[in-house]
C-alpha angles and dihedrals in degrees: 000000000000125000118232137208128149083260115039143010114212111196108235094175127077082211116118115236118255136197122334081003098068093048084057094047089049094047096053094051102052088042092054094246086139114077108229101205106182116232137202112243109278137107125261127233106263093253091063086037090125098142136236127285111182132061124215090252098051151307107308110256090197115092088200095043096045084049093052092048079052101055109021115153122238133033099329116179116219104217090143120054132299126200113253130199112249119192118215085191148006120269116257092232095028119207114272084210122070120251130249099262123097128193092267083058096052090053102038072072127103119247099248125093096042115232147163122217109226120178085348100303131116115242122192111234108218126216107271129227132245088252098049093047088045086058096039089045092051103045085047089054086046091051095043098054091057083043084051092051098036105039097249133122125254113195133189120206140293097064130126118252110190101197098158132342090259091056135046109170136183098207106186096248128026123199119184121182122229095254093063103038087123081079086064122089137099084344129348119276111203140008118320123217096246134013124184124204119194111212119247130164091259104050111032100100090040092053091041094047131019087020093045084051097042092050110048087042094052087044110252107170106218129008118194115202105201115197095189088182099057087027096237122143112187113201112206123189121208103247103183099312087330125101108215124193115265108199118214120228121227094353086303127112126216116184116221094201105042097030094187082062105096121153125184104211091198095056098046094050086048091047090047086050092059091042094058124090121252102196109205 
Protein backbone atom coordinates (compact mmCIF):
# COMPACT_ATOMS: atom_id res chain seq x y z
CA UNK A 1 0.00 0.00 0.00
CA UNK A 2 0.95 3.58 -0.45
CA UNK A 3 1.95 5.76 2.18
CA UNK A 4 0.38 8.71 2.50
CA UNK A 5 1.29 12.44 3.93
CA UNK A 6 0.01 15.57 2.83
CA UNK A 7 3.42 15.78 0.90
CA UNK A 8 4.61 12.54 -0.58
CA UNK A 9 3.59 9.22 -1.22
CA UNK A 10 6.49 6.59 -1.07
CA UNK A 11 5.42 3.19 -2.78
CA UNK A 12 5.94 0.41 -0.23
CA UNK A 13 4.27 -2.57 -2.73
CA UNK A 14 5.92 -4.23 -5.65
CA UNK A 15 2.51 -4.40 -6.83
CA UNK A 16 1.69 -2.36 -10.37
CA UNK A 17 -0.87 0.00 -10.16
CA UNK A 18 -4.01 -0.83 -11.64
CA UNK A 19 -7.02 0.99 -12.68
CA UNK A 20 -7.96 4.10 -11.17
CA UNK A 21 -4.45 3.49 -9.21
CA UNK A 22 -2.63 3.85 -11.52
CA UNK A 23 -4.39 7.17 -12.67
CA UNK A 24 -3.53 8.38 -9.13
CA UNK A 25 0.03 7.18 -9.27
CA UNK A 26 0.39 8.92 -12.68
CA UNK A 27 -1.14 12.04 -11.53
CA UNK A 28 1.10 12.49 -8.60
CA UNK A 29 3.86 12.08 -10.36
CA UNK A 30 3.40 14.52 -13.13
CA UNK A 31 2.04 17.13 -10.46
CA UNK A 32 5.31 16.72 -8.20
CA UNK A 33 3.40 15.07 -5.24
CA UNK A 34 6.37 12.75 -4.95
CA UNK A 35 9.35 14.30 -3.29
CA UNK A 36 12.65 13.56 -5.68
CA UNK A 37 15.54 13.75 -3.04
CA UNK A 38 18.79 13.23 -5.01
CA UNK A 39 21.23 10.40 -3.60
CA UNK A 40 24.75 9.58 -3.81
CA UNK A 41 25.32 6.37 -5.40
CA UNK A 42 24.84 3.56 -2.78
CA UNK A 43 22.40 1.06 -2.07
CA UNK A 44 19.58 1.34 0.71
CA UNK A 45 18.80 -1.26 3.56
CA UNK A 46 16.05 -3.32 2.32
CA UNK A 47 13.57 -1.74 4.57
CA UNK A 48 14.09 1.76 2.81
CA UNK A 49 14.43 -0.15 -0.28
CA UNK A 50 11.15 2.33 -2.16
CA UNK A 51 12.76 2.63 -5.92
CA UNK A 52 13.72 5.55 -8.33
CA UNK A 53 11.89 7.26 -9.91
CA UNK A 54 13.68 9.56 -11.89
CA UNK A 55 16.26 9.05 -14.70
CA UNK A 56 19.25 11.39 -15.29
CA UNK A 57 17.51 12.77 -18.47
CA UNK A 58 14.39 13.56 -17.05
CA UNK A 59 11.27 12.57 -15.02
CA UNK A 60 9.71 9.03 -16.76
CA UNK A 61 6.76 9.82 -18.69
CA UNK A 62 5.88 6.56 -18.67
CA UNK A 63 3.47 5.48 -15.63
CA UNK A 64 4.60 1.78 -16.25
CA UNK A 65 8.09 2.56 -16.69
CA UNK A 66 8.32 4.81 -13.79
CA UNK A 67 6.60 2.00 -11.95
CA UNK A 68 8.78 -0.28 -12.98
CA UNK A 69 11.89 2.08 -11.97
CA UNK A 70 9.81 2.12 -8.56
CA UNK A 71 9.52 -1.46 -7.89
CA UNK A 72 12.29 -3.35 -9.84
CA UNK A 73 13.37 -6.63 -8.33
CA UNK A 74 17.04 -7.34 -7.31
CA UNK A 75 19.90 -5.07 -5.95
CA UNK A 76 18.99 -1.94 -7.57
CA UNK A 77 21.38 1.17 -6.77
CA UNK A 78 19.81 4.24 -6.33
CA UNK A 79 22.26 6.79 -7.97
CA UNK A 80 19.63 8.59 -9.14
CA UNK A 81 16.68 9.88 -6.59
CA UNK A 82 14.19 7.96 -4.29
CA UNK A 83 11.06 9.31 -2.95
CA UNK A 84 11.22 10.03 0.42
CA UNK A 85 8.24 10.54 3.09
CA UNK A 86 7.92 14.20 4.26
CA UNK A 87 5.52 15.07 7.50
CA UNK A 88 3.52 18.47 7.43
CA UNK A 89 2.78 17.76 10.97
CA UNK A 90 3.35 15.63 13.91
CA UNK A 91 1.13 12.68 14.52
CA UNK A 92 -1.31 13.11 17.02
CA UNK A 93 -0.11 9.58 18.98
CA UNK A 94 3.92 9.78 17.64
CA UNK A 95 5.93 6.56 17.31
CA UNK A 96 7.56 5.62 20.21
CA UNK A 97 10.39 3.95 17.58
CA UNK A 98 12.70 6.19 15.39
CA UNK A 99 12.21 6.33 12.09
CA UNK A 100 14.28 5.04 9.32
CA UNK A 101 16.25 8.45 8.35
CA UNK A 102 19.56 9.23 9.59
CA UNK A 103 21.49 12.70 9.43
CA UNK A 104 23.39 11.67 5.76
CA UNK A 105 19.74 11.29 4.52
CA UNK A 106 18.70 14.34 5.59
CA UNK A 107 21.73 16.09 3.67
CA UNK A 108 21.93 14.22 0.82
CA UNK A 109 18.36 16.65 0.60
CA UNK A 110 17.89 19.78 -1.42
CA UNK A 111 17.51 22.48 0.07
CA UNK A 112 13.91 23.16 -0.83
CA UNK A 113 11.52 22.34 0.85
CA UNK A 114 12.96 23.26 4.00
CA UNK A 115 12.86 20.50 6.68
CA UNK A 116 14.18 19.24 9.91
CA UNK A 117 14.83 15.26 10.63
CA UNK A 118 13.37 14.34 14.23
CA UNK A 119 13.57 10.70 15.49
CA UNK A 120 14.44 9.92 12.27
CA UNK A 121 11.75 11.14 10.60
CA UNK A 122 11.45 14.34 7.72
CA UNK A 123 9.07 17.49 8.90
CA UNK A 124 8.09 19.87 6.74
CA UNK A 125 8.97 23.27 7.99
CA UNK A 126 6.08 25.69 7.06
CA UNK A 127 6.45 29.55 5.96
CA UNK A 128 6.34 31.38 8.76
CA UNK A 129 4.28 34.54 9.49
CA UNK A 130 5.36 38.23 10.24
CA UNK A 131 4.32 37.70 13.72
CA UNK A 132 5.91 34.81 14.23
CA UNK A 133 9.69 36.28 12.50
CA UNK A 134 9.08 40.05 14.84
CA UNK A 135 9.04 37.80 17.89
CA UNK A 136 11.70 35.56 16.77
CA UNK A 137 13.60 38.43 15.80
CA UNK A 138 13.10 40.12 19.27
CA UNK A 139 13.77 37.48 21.54
CA UNK A 140 17.43 36.70 18.92
CA UNK A 141 18.55 40.53 19.42
CA UNK A 142 17.74 39.95 23.26
CA UNK A 143 19.73 37.03 23.31
CA UNK A 144 22.72 38.63 21.20
CA UNK A 145 23.29 41.53 23.29
CA UNK A 146 23.94 39.09 26.63
CA UNK A 147 26.21 36.73 23.85
CA UNK A 148 28.02 40.29 22.98
CA UNK A 149 28.70 40.99 26.54
CA UNK A 150 29.42 37.35 27.71
CA UNK A 151 31.41 35.74 24.84
CA UNK A 152 28.67 33.31 23.69
CA UNK A 153 27.05 32.85 20.74
CA UNK A 154 23.20 33.98 19.96
CA UNK A 155 21.67 32.22 16.57
CA UNK A 156 18.24 32.78 14.41
CA UNK A 157 16.86 30.06 12.41
CA UNK A 158 17.52 28.44 10.01
CA UNK A 159 20.40 26.87 11.31
CA UNK A 160 21.25 23.22 11.58
CA UNK A 161 21.20 21.59 15.16
CA UNK A 162 22.68 18.13 15.04
CA UNK A 163 21.44 16.70 18.23
CA UNK A 164 21.74 12.63 17.21
CA UNK A 165 22.04 10.92 13.96
CA UNK A 166 18.89 10.22 14.06
CA UNK A 167 17.84 14.52 14.51
CA UNK A 168 18.99 17.86 12.73
CA UNK A 169 16.80 20.59 13.76
CA UNK A 170 16.44 24.64 12.81
CA UNK A 171 14.81 25.87 16.25
CA UNK A 172 13.89 29.63 15.71
CA UNK A 173 16.33 30.97 18.04
CA UNK A 174 20.10 29.18 19.28
CA UNK A 175 22.05 30.29 22.58
CA UNK A 176 25.50 28.70 23.35
CA UNK A 177 27.22 29.52 26.27
CA UNK A 178 30.90 30.50 26.21
CA UNK A 179 32.17 27.16 27.68
CA UNK A 180 30.81 25.08 24.59
CA UNK A 181 31.41 27.16 21.94
CA UNK A 182 33.64 24.01 20.29
CA UNK A 183 30.02 22.72 19.35
CA UNK A 184 29.79 25.86 17.12
CA UNK A 185 30.92 25.83 13.54
CA UNK A 186 29.27 25.51 10.05
CA UNK A 187 26.45 24.30 11.91
CA UNK A 188 26.26 23.27 15.59
CA UNK A 189 27.23 19.99 16.48
CA UNK A 190 25.76 19.03 19.55
CA UNK A 191 23.19 20.24 22.03
CA UNK A 192 23.09 24.26 22.87
CA UNK A 193 22.41 25.57 26.18
CA UNK A 194 18.95 27.27 25.24
CA UNK A 195 16.62 26.99 22.23
CA UNK A 196 13.92 28.76 21.84
CA UNK A 197 10.53 27.53 19.38
CA UNK A 198 7.81 30.19 18.46
CA UNK A 199 4.48 28.66 18.17
CA UNK A 200 2.69 28.51 14.58
CA UNK A 201 -0.17 26.49 13.46
CA UNK A 202 2.02 24.17 11.87
CA UNK A 203 4.45 23.40 14.42
CA UNK A 204 2.91 23.56 17.88
CA UNK A 205 2.38 20.08 18.51
CA UNK A 206 5.48 19.33 16.99
CA UNK A 207 7.43 21.94 19.39
CA UNK A 208 5.23 20.75 22.55
CA UNK A 209 5.71 16.95 21.82
CA UNK A 210 8.55 14.95 19.51
CA UNK A 211 11.06 18.57 19.88
CA UNK A 212 10.31 18.91 23.91
CA UNK A 213 11.43 14.95 23.98
CA UNK A 214 14.33 15.27 21.66
CA UNK A 215 15.73 18.15 23.60
CA UNK A 216 15.75 17.36 27.17
CA UNK A 217 16.99 13.71 26.17
CA UNK A 218 19.86 14.99 24.06
CA UNK A 219 20.68 17.91 27.35
CA UNK A 220 19.80 20.91 26.42
CA UNK A 221 19.95 23.02 29.39
CA UNK A 222 16.94 25.46 29.11
CA UNK A 223 13.77 25.49 26.34
CA UNK A 224 11.86 28.24 26.16
CA UNK A 225 7.90 27.62 24.44
CA UNK A 226 6.79 31.04 23.26
CA UNK A 227 3.02 31.38 22.56
CA UNK A 228 3.31 35.00 20.89
CA UNK A 229 -0.74 34.96 20.48
CA UNK A 230 -1.68 34.43 23.98
CA UNK A 231 1.73 36.18 24.97
CA UNK A 232 3.24 32.83 27.38
CA UNK A 233 6.15 32.08 27.42
CA UNK A 234 6.80 28.75 29.40
CA UNK A 235 10.28 28.42 30.56
CA UNK A 236 11.29 24.87 30.99
CA UNK A 237 14.98 23.73 32.81
CA UNK A 238 16.67 20.43 31.89
CA UNK A 239 16.39 18.20 35.43
CA UNK A 240 18.21 15.02 34.58
CA UNK A 241 16.43 14.22 30.92
CA UNK A 242 13.17 16.07 32.35
CA UNK A 243 12.18 19.51 31.60
CA UNK A 244 10.63 20.92 34.56
CA UNK A 245 8.43 24.54 34.61
CA UNK A 246 10.69 27.98 35.75
CA UNK A 247 8.34 30.62 36.78
CA UNK A 248 9.26 34.25 36.03
CA UNK A 249 8.95 37.12 39.03
CA UNK A 250 7.24 40.54 38.34
CA UNK A 251 6.83 39.90 34.52
CA UNK A 252 10.76 39.42 34.42
CA UNK A 253 12.55 36.33 33.75
CA UNK A 254 15.84 35.23 35.39
CA UNK A 255 17.32 32.08 34.12
CA UNK A 256 18.87 29.59 36.95
CA UNK A 257 20.92 27.92 34.67
CA UNK A 258 22.39 30.73 32.38
CA UNK A 259 22.38 33.33 34.85
CA UNK A 260 23.45 36.17 32.23
CA UNK A 261 20.04 35.15 30.58
CA UNK A 262 17.52 37.64 31.91
CA UNK A 263 14.09 38.60 29.72
CA UNK A 264 11.54 41.24 30.73
CA UNK A 265 8.13 39.87 29.32
CA UNK A 266 6.52 43.35 29.59
CA UNK A 267 8.88 44.97 27.65
CA UNK A 268 9.03 42.54 24.94
CA UNK A 269 5.10 42.38 24.47
CA UNK A 270 5.20 46.01 24.47
CA UNK A 271 8.10 46.01 22.00
CA UNK A 272 6.27 43.47 19.87
CA UNK A 273 3.30 45.79 20.10
CA UNK A 274 5.32 48.80 18.43
CA UNK A 275 6.95 46.29 15.74
CA UNK A 276 3.39 45.04 14.27
CA UNK A 277 1.88 46.46 11.84
CA UNK A 278 -1.61 48.72 12.47
CA UNK A 279 -2.90 48.97 9.31
CA UNK A 280 -5.45 52.64 9.04
Amino acid sequence: MAARTGIVTIMETLEPPRGERLLEFWYRLLTGFYFLAPLPGRELPLSRRIGSLCPREGVETDPYRAWARLASPGEPRYDDAMAVEMLQQSPVSPSSELGPFRKQDYLDLPDEPRCELILGRFYVTPSPTFRHQAVTGLLWRRLHEVAQRTGCVAAIAPLDVTLADHSVVQPDVIYVSASRLEIVGDRIEGAPDLLVEVLSPGTSRRDRNEKLKLYAESGVREYWIVDSIERQIEFLVNDSGTFHVALPVDDKYRSAELPEVELDLGELWRQLDRDLPHPG
